[in-house]
N, C-alpha and C positions, 0 to 999 in steps of 0.2 A: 282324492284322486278323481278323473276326471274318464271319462271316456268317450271318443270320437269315431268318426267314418271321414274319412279324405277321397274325393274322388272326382272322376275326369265327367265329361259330357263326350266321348269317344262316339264318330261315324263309322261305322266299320263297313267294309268294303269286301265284295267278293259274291260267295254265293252263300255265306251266315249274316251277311247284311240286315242290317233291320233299314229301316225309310228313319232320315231325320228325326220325324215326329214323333214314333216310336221307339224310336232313343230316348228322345227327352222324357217322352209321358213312362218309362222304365225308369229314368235318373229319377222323377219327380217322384215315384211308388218308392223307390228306395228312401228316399228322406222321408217320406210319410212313415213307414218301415221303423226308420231307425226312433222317429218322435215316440210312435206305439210302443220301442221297444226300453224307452226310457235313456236312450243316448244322451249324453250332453251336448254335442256339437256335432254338426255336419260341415262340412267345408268342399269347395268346390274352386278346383283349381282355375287358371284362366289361360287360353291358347289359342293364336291365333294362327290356325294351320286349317287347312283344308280336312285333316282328320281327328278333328273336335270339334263339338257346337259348343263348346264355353268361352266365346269371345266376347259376353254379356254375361258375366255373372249376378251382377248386383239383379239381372230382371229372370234370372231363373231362379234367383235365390224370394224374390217378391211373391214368384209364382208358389214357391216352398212353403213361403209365409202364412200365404192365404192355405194352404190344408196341413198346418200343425200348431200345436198348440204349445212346447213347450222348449223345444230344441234350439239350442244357438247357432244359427247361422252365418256362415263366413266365407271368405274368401281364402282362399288357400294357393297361391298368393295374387292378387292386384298387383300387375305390372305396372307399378307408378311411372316409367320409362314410356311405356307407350301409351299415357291419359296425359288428358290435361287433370293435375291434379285439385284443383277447384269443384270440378264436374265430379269425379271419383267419390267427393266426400259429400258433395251434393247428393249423390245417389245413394249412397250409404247410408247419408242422414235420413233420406225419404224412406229406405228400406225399413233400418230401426224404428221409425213412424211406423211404417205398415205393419212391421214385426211384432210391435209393445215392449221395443227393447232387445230384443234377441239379436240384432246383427253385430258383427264384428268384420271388421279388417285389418286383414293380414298382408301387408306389401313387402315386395320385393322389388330386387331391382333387375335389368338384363329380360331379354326375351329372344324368342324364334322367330320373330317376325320377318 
């Protein structure tokens, strides 16, 4: 058996607001988190709405790459609908490069766009 984290890159708005950056550099502690904690998988979904920053996964998951050591990294899901699917596995391909094999993708189809 395996064990995972699935999760958003969420902006949250209001006055518990974090600033963009702060966001991510929290999502990016979390997969550091989950590597230390000995997870199998992290995955990171993709949305292209004003109230998430994961409409680049493949380059927050790069960034994931670079401070972990052991954790599969994935997409949870690549809207194949809205890439050009060429590019998609381009970046994928460069990510598992940077990763030493850890990346995975997970596509779907349909979006919020």
């Amino acid at each position: 058996m395996e064990i995972g984290i699935d999760s958003f890159a969420s902006a949250l708005y209001g006055s518990n607001a974090l600033t963009p950056v702060v966001a991510m550099e929290q999502l990016l502690e979390r997969i550091v988190l989950a590597d230390q904690a000995g997870l199998d998988v992290f995955g990171i979904g993709e949305h292209h709405k004003k109230s998430f920053l994961d409409s680049a996964t493949a380059v927050i998951l790069a960034a994931a790459a670079a401070q972990t050591k052991n954790i599969r990294l994935t997409s949870a899901v690549t809207v194949l609908s809205a890439a050009d699917p060429v590019r998609v596995f381009q970046s994928f391909a460069t990510l598992d490069l940077i990763s030493k094999g850890r990346a995975e993708l997970v596509v779907g189809r349909g979006s919020s766009i």
